[in-house]
KEKE-3310 file (N, C-alpha, C; in steps of 0.2 Angstrom, whole numbers, plus 5000, padded with zeros to 4 digits):
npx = (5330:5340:5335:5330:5339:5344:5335:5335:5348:5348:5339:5342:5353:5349:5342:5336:5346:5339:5343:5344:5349:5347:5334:5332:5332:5330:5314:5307:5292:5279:5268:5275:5289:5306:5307:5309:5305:5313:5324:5337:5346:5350:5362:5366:5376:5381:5385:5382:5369:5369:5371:5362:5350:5353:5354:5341:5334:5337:5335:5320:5318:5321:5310:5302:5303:5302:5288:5283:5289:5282:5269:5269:5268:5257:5250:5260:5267:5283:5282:5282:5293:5295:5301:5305:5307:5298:5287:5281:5274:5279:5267:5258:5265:5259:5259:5270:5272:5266:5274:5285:5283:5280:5288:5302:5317:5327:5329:5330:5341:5346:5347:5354:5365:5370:5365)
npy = (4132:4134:4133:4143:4154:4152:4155:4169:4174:4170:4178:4191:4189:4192:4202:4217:4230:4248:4264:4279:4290:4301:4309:4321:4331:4343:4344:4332:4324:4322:4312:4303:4303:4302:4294:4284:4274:4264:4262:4269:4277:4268:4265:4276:4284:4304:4311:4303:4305:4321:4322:4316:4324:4336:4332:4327:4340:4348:4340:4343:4357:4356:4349:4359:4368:4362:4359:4372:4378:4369:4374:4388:4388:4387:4397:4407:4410:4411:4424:4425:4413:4396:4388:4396:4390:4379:4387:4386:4392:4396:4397:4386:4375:4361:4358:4347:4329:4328:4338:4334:4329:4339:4347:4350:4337:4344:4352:4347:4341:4352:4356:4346:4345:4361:4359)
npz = (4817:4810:4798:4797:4798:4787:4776:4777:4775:4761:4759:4760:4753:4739:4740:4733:4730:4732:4728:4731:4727:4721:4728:4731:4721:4710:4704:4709:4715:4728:4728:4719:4721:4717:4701:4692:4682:4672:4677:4673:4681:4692:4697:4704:4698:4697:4688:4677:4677:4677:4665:4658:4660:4656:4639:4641:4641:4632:4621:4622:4620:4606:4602:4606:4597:4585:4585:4583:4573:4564:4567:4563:4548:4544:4547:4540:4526:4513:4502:4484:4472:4473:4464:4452:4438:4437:4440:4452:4466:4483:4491:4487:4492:4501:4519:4529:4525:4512:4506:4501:4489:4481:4480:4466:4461:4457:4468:4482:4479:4478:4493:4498:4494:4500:4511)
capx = (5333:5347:5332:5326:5344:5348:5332:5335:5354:5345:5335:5349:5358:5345:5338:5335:5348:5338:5350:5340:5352:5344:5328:5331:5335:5324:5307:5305:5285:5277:5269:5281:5298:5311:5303:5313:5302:5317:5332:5343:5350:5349:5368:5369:5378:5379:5388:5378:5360:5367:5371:5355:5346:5355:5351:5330:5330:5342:5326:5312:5319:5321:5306:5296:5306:5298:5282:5283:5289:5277:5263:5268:5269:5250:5248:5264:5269:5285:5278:5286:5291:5299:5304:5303:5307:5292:5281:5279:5273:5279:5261:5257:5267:5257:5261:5269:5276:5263:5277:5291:5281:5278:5297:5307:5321:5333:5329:5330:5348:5352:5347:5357:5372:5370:5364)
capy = (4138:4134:4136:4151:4158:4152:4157:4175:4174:4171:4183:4196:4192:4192:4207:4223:4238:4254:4268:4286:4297:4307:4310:4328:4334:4347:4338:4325:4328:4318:4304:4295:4303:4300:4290:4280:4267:4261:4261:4270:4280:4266:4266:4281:4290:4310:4312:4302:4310:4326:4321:4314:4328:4341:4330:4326:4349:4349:4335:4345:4362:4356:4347:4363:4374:4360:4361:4380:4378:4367:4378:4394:4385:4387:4404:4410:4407:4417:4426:4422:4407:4391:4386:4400:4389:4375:4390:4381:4394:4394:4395:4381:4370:4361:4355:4339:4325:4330:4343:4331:4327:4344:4349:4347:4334:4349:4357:4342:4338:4357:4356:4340:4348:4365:4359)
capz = (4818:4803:4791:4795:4796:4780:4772:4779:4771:4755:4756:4759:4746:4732:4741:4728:4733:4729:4726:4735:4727:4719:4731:4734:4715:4705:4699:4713:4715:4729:4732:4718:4723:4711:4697:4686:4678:4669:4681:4669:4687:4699:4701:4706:4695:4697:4681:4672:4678:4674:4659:4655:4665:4650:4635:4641:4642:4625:4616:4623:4617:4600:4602:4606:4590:4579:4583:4583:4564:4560:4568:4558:4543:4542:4545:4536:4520:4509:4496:4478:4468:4476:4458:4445:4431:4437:4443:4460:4473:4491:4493:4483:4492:4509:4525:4533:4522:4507:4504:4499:4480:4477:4478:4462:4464:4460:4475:4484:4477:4482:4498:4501:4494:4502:4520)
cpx = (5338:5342:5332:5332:5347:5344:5334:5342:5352:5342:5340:5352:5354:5341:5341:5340:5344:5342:5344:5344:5351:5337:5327:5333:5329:5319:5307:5300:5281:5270:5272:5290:5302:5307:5307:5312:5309:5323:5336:5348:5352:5356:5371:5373:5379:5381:5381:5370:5360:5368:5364:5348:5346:5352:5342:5330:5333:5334:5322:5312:5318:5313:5299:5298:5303:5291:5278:5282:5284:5268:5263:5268:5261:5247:5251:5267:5276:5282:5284:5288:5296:5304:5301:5303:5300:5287:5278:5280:5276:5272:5255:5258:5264:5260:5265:5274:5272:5269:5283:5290:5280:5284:5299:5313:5326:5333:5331:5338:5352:5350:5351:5364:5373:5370:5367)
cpy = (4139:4136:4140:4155:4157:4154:4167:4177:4175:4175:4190:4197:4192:4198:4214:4229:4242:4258:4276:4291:4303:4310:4318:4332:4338:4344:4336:4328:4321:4316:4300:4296:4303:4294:4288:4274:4259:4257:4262:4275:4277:4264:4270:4287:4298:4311:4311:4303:4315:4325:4319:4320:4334:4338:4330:4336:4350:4347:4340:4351:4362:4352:4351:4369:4369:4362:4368:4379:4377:4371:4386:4393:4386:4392:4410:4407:4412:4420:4422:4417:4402:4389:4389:4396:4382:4379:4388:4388:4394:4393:4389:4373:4366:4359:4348:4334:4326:4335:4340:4330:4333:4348:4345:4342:4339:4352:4352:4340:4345:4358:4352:4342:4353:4365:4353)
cpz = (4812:4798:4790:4794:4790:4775:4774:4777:4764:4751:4755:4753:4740:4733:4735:4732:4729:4730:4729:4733:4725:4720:4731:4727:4710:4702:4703:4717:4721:4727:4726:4719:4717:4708:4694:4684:4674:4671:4677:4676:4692:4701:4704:4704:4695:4691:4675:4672:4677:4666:4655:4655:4658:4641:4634:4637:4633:4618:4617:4620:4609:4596:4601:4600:4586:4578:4580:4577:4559:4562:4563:4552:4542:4542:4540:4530:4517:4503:4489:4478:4472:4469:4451:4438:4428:4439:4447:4464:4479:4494:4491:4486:4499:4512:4527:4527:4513:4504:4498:4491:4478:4476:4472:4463:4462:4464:4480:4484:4478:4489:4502:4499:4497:4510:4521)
residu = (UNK:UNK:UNK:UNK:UNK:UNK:UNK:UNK:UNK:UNK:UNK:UNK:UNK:UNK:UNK:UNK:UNK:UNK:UNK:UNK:UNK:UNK:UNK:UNK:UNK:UNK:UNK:UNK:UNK:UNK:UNK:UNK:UNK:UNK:UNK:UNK:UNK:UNK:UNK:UNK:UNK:UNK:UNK:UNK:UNK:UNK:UNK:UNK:UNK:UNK:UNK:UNK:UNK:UNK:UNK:UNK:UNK:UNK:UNK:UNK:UNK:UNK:UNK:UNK:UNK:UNK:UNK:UNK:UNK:UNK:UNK:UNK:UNK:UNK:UNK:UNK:UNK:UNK:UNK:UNK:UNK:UNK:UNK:UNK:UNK:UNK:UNK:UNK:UNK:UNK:UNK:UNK:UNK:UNK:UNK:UNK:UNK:UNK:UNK:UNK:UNK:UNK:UNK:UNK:UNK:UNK:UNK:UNK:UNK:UNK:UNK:UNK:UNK:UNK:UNK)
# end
């Protein structure tokens, strides 16, 4: 009888608290309920879940204005010269990280001072 009551103490206190505070919270989709693979909520925090809750919407936003950027960027081009005095195009110049050799390093060096 002392065994089982002392393994059944053991198991108490080594037992996992889950934390359900945030079961009823905008998004919790069944059958996984509140998902948080990582346990960066499992203490319950409301502060810090909104706080998190505000940054994820913050990321995806700027997230979904990149790719926008980058999507128009194939159809629309500005007319006239990026660099009148190397006669570089706006049209001239492609997409993505191929872009960064076709800019001038003075552009590059005002763009690092201006912005």
């Amino acid at each position: 009888l002392v065994v089982v009551l002392g393994a059944a103490v053991l198991r108490a206190r080594h037992a996992k608290t889950t934390t359900k505070a945030f079961e009823n919270e905008l998004g919790v989709q069944p059958p996984l309920g509140f998902w948080d693979p990582a346990g960066l909520s499992s203490d319950g925090d409301a502060r810090e879940f909104y706080r998190r809750r505000v940054v994820e919407i913050k990321h995806g936003r700027v997230s979904m204005l990149a790719c926008t950027g980058y999507i128009v960027q194939e159809f629309f081009r500005f007319p006239g010269f990026l660099s009148p005095s190397s006669e570089i195009k706006f049209t001239d110049v492609p997409n993505g990280l191929a872009a960064a050799t076709k800019v001038p390093a003075v552009g590059w060096f005002q763009y690092t001072v201006f912005c």
